[in-house]
N, C-alpha and C positions, 0 to 999 in steps of 0.2 A: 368283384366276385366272378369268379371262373365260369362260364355254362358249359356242360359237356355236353358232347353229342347224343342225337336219339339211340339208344342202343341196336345194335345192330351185328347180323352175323357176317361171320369171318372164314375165308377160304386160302388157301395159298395149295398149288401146286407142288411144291418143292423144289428143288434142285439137285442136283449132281448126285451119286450113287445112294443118296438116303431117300432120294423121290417116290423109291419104290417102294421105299413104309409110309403106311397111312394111318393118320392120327385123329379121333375125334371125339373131341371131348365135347361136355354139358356142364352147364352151369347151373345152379340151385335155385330151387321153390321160390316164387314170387320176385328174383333175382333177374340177373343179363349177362349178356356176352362181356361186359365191361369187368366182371370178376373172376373171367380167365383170360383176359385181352395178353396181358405180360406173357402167361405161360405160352398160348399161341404163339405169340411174338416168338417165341426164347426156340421154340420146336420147329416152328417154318425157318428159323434163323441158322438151326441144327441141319437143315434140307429135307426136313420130313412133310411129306403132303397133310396137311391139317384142314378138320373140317370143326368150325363151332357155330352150329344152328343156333338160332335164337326159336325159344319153345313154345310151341301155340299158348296162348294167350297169357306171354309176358311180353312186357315193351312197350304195354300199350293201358290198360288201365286194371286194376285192381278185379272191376266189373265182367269186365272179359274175361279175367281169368277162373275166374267164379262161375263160366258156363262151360270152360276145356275141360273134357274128360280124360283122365289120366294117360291113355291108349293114343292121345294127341303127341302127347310128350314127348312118350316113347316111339312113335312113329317117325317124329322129326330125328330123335338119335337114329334110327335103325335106317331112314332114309338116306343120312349123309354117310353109314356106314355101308351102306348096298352103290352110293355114290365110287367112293375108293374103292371099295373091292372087285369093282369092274374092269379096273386097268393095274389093282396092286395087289400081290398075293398075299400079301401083311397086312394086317391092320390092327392096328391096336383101340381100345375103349377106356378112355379115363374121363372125371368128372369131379366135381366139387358138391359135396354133400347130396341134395336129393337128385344130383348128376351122377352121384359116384352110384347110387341105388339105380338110376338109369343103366352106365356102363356096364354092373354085376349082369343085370337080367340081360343087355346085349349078350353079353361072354358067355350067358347061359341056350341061347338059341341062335347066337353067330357062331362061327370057328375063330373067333379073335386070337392074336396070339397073346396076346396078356392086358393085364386088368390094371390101372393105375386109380385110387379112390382118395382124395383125400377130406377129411372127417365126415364118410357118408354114413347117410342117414337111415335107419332101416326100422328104430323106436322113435317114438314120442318122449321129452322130457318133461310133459306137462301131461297126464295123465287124462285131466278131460277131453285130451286129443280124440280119442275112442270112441266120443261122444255125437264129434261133429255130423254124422250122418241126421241125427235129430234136431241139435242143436241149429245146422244151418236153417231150416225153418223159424227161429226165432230171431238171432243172432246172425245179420248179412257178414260180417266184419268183427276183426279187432287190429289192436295197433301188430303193426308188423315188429319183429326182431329180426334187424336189418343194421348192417356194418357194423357186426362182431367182429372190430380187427382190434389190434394192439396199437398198431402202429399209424400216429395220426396224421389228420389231411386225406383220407381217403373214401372212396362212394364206389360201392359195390351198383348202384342204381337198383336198388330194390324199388320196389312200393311199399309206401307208407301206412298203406294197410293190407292185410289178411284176409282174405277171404275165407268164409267157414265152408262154406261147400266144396272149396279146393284143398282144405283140409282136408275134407271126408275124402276126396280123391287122391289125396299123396297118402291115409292108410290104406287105401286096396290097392295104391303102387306097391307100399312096404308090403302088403301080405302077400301080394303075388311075385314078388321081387325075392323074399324071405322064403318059400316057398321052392325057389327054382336054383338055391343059391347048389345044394348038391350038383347042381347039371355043371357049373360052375369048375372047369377043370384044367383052365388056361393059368399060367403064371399069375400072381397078381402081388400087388403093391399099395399097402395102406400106409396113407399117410394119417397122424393122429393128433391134435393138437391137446396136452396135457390139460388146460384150460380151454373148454367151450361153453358157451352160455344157451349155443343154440341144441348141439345134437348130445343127447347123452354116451355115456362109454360102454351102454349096452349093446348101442349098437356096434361096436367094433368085435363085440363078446359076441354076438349072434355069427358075426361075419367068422370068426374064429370055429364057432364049434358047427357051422353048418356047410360051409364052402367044401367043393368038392376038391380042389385043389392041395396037390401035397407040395405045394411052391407057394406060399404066404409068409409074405414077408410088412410085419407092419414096425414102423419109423415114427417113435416118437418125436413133437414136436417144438420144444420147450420156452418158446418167445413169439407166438402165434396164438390167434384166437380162433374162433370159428373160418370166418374166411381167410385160411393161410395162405394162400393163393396171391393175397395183396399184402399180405402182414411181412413182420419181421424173418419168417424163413422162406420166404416165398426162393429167394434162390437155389434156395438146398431143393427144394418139392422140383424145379424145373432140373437142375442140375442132377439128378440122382431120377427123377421120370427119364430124363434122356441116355441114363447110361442102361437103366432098365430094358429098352426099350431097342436098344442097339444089343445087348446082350442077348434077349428072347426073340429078335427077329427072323431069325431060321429054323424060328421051331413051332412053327406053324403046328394050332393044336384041332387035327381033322376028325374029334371025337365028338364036337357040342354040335350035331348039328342034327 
Protein backbone atom coordinates (compact mmCIF):
# COMPACT_ATOMS: atom_id res chain seq x y z
CA UNK A 1 0.00 0.00 0.00
CA UNK A 2 1.23 3.33 -1.14
CA UNK A 3 1.36 6.31 1.73
CA UNK A 4 1.19 9.69 0.32
CA UNK A 5 2.59 12.59 1.65
CA UNK A 6 1.19 15.24 4.28
CA UNK A 7 -0.53 17.60 1.96
CA UNK A 8 1.21 20.39 1.56
CA UNK A 9 1.31 23.82 -0.47
CA UNK A 10 3.07 24.42 -3.54
CA UNK A 11 5.09 27.47 -5.13
CA UNK A 12 7.29 27.63 -8.16
CA UNK A 13 8.68 30.93 -9.46
CA UNK A 14 8.51 30.29 -13.25
CA UNK A 15 10.75 30.50 -15.86
CA UNK A 16 11.60 32.24 -19.14
CA UNK A 17 9.13 34.94 -20.61
CA UNK A 18 5.82 33.17 -18.90
CA UNK A 19 7.41 34.02 -15.20
CA UNK A 20 5.85 37.22 -15.59
CA UNK A 21 2.28 35.52 -15.24
CA UNK A 22 1.17 34.45 -12.04
CA UNK A 23 -1.02 31.83 -11.23
CA UNK A 24 -2.92 30.77 -8.07
CA UNK A 25 -5.07 28.40 -7.68
CA UNK A 26 -7.40 26.66 -4.66
CA UNK A 27 -8.32 23.52 -3.99
CA UNK A 28 -11.78 22.45 -2.49
CA UNK A 29 -13.83 22.25 0.92
CA UNK A 30 -12.49 19.78 3.43
CA UNK A 31 -9.92 18.78 0.30
CA UNK A 32 -5.80 19.56 -0.35
CA UNK A 33 -3.17 20.79 -2.44
CA UNK A 34 -3.00 17.06 -3.68
CA UNK A 35 -6.14 17.77 -6.05
CA UNK A 36 -4.50 20.38 -8.07
CA UNK A 37 -0.96 19.04 -7.53
CA UNK A 38 -0.83 17.78 -11.72
CA UNK A 39 -2.40 21.15 -12.85
CA UNK A 40 0.34 23.05 -10.76
CA UNK A 41 2.81 20.77 -12.08
CA UNK A 42 1.45 21.26 -15.88
CA UNK A 43 1.48 25.44 -15.27
CA UNK A 44 5.01 25.95 -13.58
CA UNK A 45 5.86 23.37 -16.33
CA UNK A 46 4.28 25.94 -19.01
CA UNK A 47 6.79 28.79 -17.03
CA UNK A 48 4.18 30.39 -15.26
CA UNK A 49 4.75 31.44 -11.57
CA UNK A 50 2.19 29.37 -9.49
CA UNK A 51 1.09 29.79 -6.01
CA UNK A 52 -1.31 26.69 -4.34
CA UNK A 53 -1.86 27.61 -0.47
CA UNK A 54 -3.03 24.76 1.34
CA UNK A 55 -6.35 26.47 3.45
CA UNK A 56 -6.59 27.21 7.04
CA UNK A 57 -7.78 24.45 8.54
CA UNK A 58 -7.50 21.67 5.93
CA UNK A 59 -4.34 19.18 6.16
CA UNK A 60 -4.77 18.72 9.34
CA UNK A 61 -7.98 17.27 11.10
CA UNK A 62 -11.73 17.40 10.32
CA UNK A 63 -11.81 19.32 14.06
CA UNK A 64 -9.91 22.09 13.02
CA UNK A 65 -11.47 22.75 10.37
CA UNK A 66 -14.68 23.06 12.02
CA UNK A 67 -13.31 26.28 14.12
CA UNK A 68 -11.75 28.21 10.46
CA UNK A 69 -13.95 30.84 9.60
CA UNK A 70 -14.59 31.28 6.04
CA UNK A 71 -12.63 34.75 5.77
CA UNK A 72 -9.55 32.28 6.67
CA UNK A 73 -9.89 30.66 3.29
CA UNK A 74 -10.07 33.40 1.61
CA UNK A 75 -7.24 35.22 3.07
CA UNK A 76 -4.84 32.41 2.29
CA UNK A 77 -6.01 32.80 -1.63
CA UNK A 78 -5.84 36.62 -1.60
CA UNK A 79 -2.47 36.24 0.35
CA UNK A 80 -0.68 34.28 -2.39
CA UNK A 81 -2.37 36.55 -4.80
CA UNK A 82 -1.00 39.90 -3.18
CA UNK A 83 2.20 37.45 -3.03
CA UNK A 84 2.65 37.46 -7.24
CA UNK A 85 1.32 40.77 -7.78
CA UNK A 86 4.28 42.31 -6.17
CA UNK A 87 6.87 41.43 -8.80
CA UNK A 88 3.92 40.31 -11.72
CA UNK A 89 1.59 42.61 -13.38
CA UNK A 90 -0.67 39.45 -14.47
CA UNK A 91 -2.24 37.30 -12.37
CA UNK A 92 -4.63 35.14 -12.86
CA UNK A 93 -7.18 33.04 -10.15
CA UNK A 94 -8.33 29.57 -10.80
CA UNK A 95 -9.61 26.84 -8.32
CA UNK A 96 -11.50 23.44 -8.04
CA UNK A 97 -14.91 23.68 -6.84
CA UNK A 98 -15.22 25.71 -3.45
CA UNK A 99 -11.65 27.08 -4.91
CA UNK A 100 -13.25 28.09 -8.10
CA UNK A 101 -15.98 30.16 -5.47
CA UNK A 102 -12.78 31.36 -3.95
CA UNK A 103 -11.03 32.57 -7.40
CA UNK A 104 -14.82 34.28 -8.53
CA UNK A 105 -14.71 36.66 -5.32
CA UNK A 106 -10.76 37.16 -5.84
CA UNK A 107 -11.58 38.41 -9.51
CA UNK A 108 -14.21 40.28 -7.71
CA UNK A 109 -11.96 42.68 -5.56
CA UNK A 110 -8.59 41.88 -7.26
CA UNK A 111 -7.70 43.27 -10.93
CA UNK A 112 -7.00 39.61 -11.92
CA UNK A 113 -6.76 39.19 -15.56
CA UNK A 114 -9.10 36.17 -15.84
CA UNK A 115 -10.86 33.53 -13.88
CA UNK A 116 -10.31 29.73 -14.64
CA UNK A 117 -13.20 27.63 -12.23
CA UNK A 118 -13.69 24.28 -12.72
CA UNK A 119 -17.17 22.69 -11.30
CA UNK A 120 -17.44 25.45 -8.59
CA UNK A 121 -19.48 25.49 -6.25
CA UNK A 122 -21.74 28.40 -5.39
CA UNK A 123 -25.33 25.85 -4.33
CA UNK A 124 -25.77 23.17 -2.17
CA UNK A 125 -26.99 19.80 -3.75
CA UNK A 126 -28.52 18.63 -0.50
CA UNK A 127 -30.76 21.22 0.52
CA UNK A 128 -30.43 20.71 4.36
CA UNK A 129 -27.22 22.44 3.62
CA UNK A 130 -29.19 25.84 4.71
CA UNK A 131 -29.70 24.30 7.77
CA UNK A 132 -26.20 23.91 9.02
CA UNK A 133 -25.96 27.09 10.97
CA UNK A 134 -28.37 25.34 13.65
CA UNK A 135 -27.90 22.13 12.94
CA UNK A 136 -23.97 22.36 13.84
CA UNK A 137 -25.06 22.53 17.47
CA UNK A 138 -26.57 19.04 17.34
CA UNK A 139 -24.70 17.34 14.54
CA UNK A 140 -20.34 17.88 14.91
CA UNK A 141 -20.03 15.92 11.63
CA UNK A 142 -21.18 13.68 8.70
CA UNK A 143 -19.30 11.33 6.28
CA UNK A 144 -17.45 13.43 3.87
CA UNK A 145 -18.12 13.13 -0.15
CA UNK A 146 -14.78 12.93 -1.06
CA UNK A 147 -12.92 11.46 -4.43
CA UNK A 148 -15.75 11.95 -6.83
CA UNK A 149 -13.37 10.97 -9.68
CA UNK A 150 -14.11 8.48 -12.55
CA UNK A 151 -11.09 7.43 -13.11
CA UNK A 152 -9.67 4.91 -10.53
CA UNK A 153 -6.53 4.56 -8.22
CA UNK A 154 -6.88 8.11 -7.15
CA UNK A 155 -6.91 10.38 -3.49
CA UNK A 156 -8.00 13.84 -3.66
CA UNK A 157 -6.71 13.57 0.43
CA UNK A 158 -9.92 14.83 1.58
CA UNK A 159 -11.17 14.12 5.09
CA UNK A 160 -13.28 11.51 5.86
CA UNK A 161 -15.57 13.62 7.59
CA UNK A 162 -17.59 16.97 7.33
CA UNK A 163 -17.76 19.20 9.56
CA UNK A 164 -21.24 21.03 10.04
CA UNK A 165 -20.08 24.10 11.31
CA UNK A 166 -17.82 24.36 8.18
CA UNK A 167 -20.69 23.84 6.25
CA UNK A 168 -22.62 26.76 7.83
CA UNK A 169 -19.22 28.57 6.66
CA UNK A 170 -18.86 27.61 2.97
CA UNK A 171 -22.88 28.98 2.79
CA UNK A 172 -21.82 32.58 3.91
CA UNK A 173 -18.75 31.99 1.45
CA UNK A 174 -21.53 31.09 -1.41
CA UNK A 175 -23.67 33.99 -0.31
CA UNK A 176 -21.07 36.53 -0.28
CA UNK A 177 -19.18 35.05 -3.07
CA UNK A 178 -22.91 34.98 -5.17
CA UNK A 179 -23.26 38.33 -4.21
CA UNK A 180 -20.14 39.92 -5.51
CA UNK A 181 -20.07 37.84 -8.74
CA UNK A 182 -21.39 41.24 -10.79
CA UNK A 183 -18.16 43.00 -9.71
CA UNK A 184 -16.72 39.94 -11.48
CA UNK A 185 -15.54 41.46 -14.92
CA UNK A 186 -12.30 39.79 -15.77
CA UNK A 187 -12.30 36.92 -18.55
CA UNK A 188 -13.29 33.74 -17.14
CA UNK A 189 -13.26 30.11 -17.88
CA UNK A 190 -15.61 27.28 -16.46
CA UNK A 191 -14.92 24.10 -16.65
CA UNK A 192 -18.21 21.62 -15.99
CA UNK A 193 -18.10 18.19 -15.56
CA UNK A 194 -21.67 16.68 -17.13
CA UNK A 195 -21.71 14.20 -14.22
CA UNK A 196 -21.11 15.54 -10.57
CA UNK A 197 -22.27 13.90 -7.42
CA UNK A 198 -20.78 16.72 -5.36
CA UNK A 199 -21.81 20.38 -6.85
CA UNK A 200 -25.04 20.78 -8.62
CA UNK A 201 -25.55 22.63 -12.15
CA UNK A 202 -27.16 25.28 -10.47
CA UNK A 203 -24.38 26.41 -9.66
CA UNK A 204 -22.83 27.05 -13.06
CA UNK A 205 -26.63 28.56 -13.88
CA UNK A 206 -26.11 31.26 -11.02
CA UNK A 207 -22.39 31.86 -12.49
CA UNK A 208 -24.00 32.30 -15.93
CA UNK A 209 -26.93 34.73 -15.09
CA UNK A 210 -24.94 36.88 -12.52
CA UNK A 211 -21.21 37.25 -13.49
CA UNK A 212 -20.36 40.57 -14.67
CA UNK A 213 -18.29 39.38 -17.23
CA UNK A 214 -19.17 39.53 -21.17
CA UNK A 215 -16.12 36.80 -21.73
CA UNK A 216 -17.69 33.40 -20.29
CA UNK A 217 -16.79 30.76 -21.62
CA UNK A 218 -17.97 27.38 -20.02
CA UNK A 219 -16.41 23.75 -21.43
CA UNK A 220 -18.28 20.85 -20.91
CA UNK A 221 -16.77 17.94 -19.44
CA UNK A 222 -17.86 14.56 -20.49
CA UNK A 223 -15.56 11.64 -18.92
CA UNK A 224 -14.82 13.42 -15.40
CA UNK A 225 -16.64 13.56 -12.24
CA UNK A 226 -16.51 16.15 -9.52
CA UNK A 227 -12.77 16.45 -9.17
CA UNK A 228 -11.87 16.76 -12.94
CA UNK A 229 -8.66 18.07 -11.95
CA UNK A 230 -7.38 14.14 -11.39
CA UNK A 231 -10.08 12.51 -13.62
CA UNK A 232 -10.25 11.49 -17.01
CA UNK A 233 -10.14 15.16 -18.66
CA UNK A 234 -7.83 16.39 -16.31
CA UNK A 235 -5.51 17.12 -19.43
CA UNK A 236 -7.78 19.12 -21.59
CA UNK A 237 -8.76 21.41 -18.04
CA UNK A 238 -4.59 22.00 -17.85
CA UNK A 239 -4.07 22.15 -21.66
CA UNK A 240 -7.06 24.69 -22.57
CA UNK A 241 -6.47 26.80 -18.68
CA UNK A 242 -2.98 27.32 -20.24
CA UNK A 243 -3.84 28.54 -23.58
CA UNK A 244 -6.58 30.65 -21.72
CA UNK A 245 -4.34 32.22 -19.80
CA UNK A 246 -1.51 32.93 -22.49
CA UNK A 247 -4.34 34.47 -24.61
CA UNK A 248 -5.83 37.16 -21.61
CA UNK A 249 -2.45 37.93 -20.47
CA UNK A 250 -2.26 41.39 -21.68
CA UNK A 251 -5.39 42.35 -20.80
CA UNK A 252 -5.01 43.15 -17.59
CA UNK A 253 -8.58 44.11 -16.29
CA UNK A 254 -8.01 47.53 -14.00
CA UNK A 255 -11.90 47.94 -13.33
CA UNK A 256 -12.39 45.19 -10.19
CA UNK A 257 -10.66 47.05 -7.80
Amino acid sequence: MTTLEPPRPFASNGRGPNSRIGVVLSHGFTGSPRSLQNWADYLAGAGFAVRLPLLPGHGTTWQELAKTPWERWYGAVEQAYDELACERSTVFAAGLSMGGALALRLAAYRPVAGVVAVNPGLTFANPVARFAGVLKYIIRSTPAIANDISKPGQDEQAYARTPVAAVHQLSRLFADTTASLPRVNAPALIFRSTVDHVVPESSTALIRRQIGSRRLTVVELGNSYHVATMDNDAEEIFDHSARFILENAGERNATNV
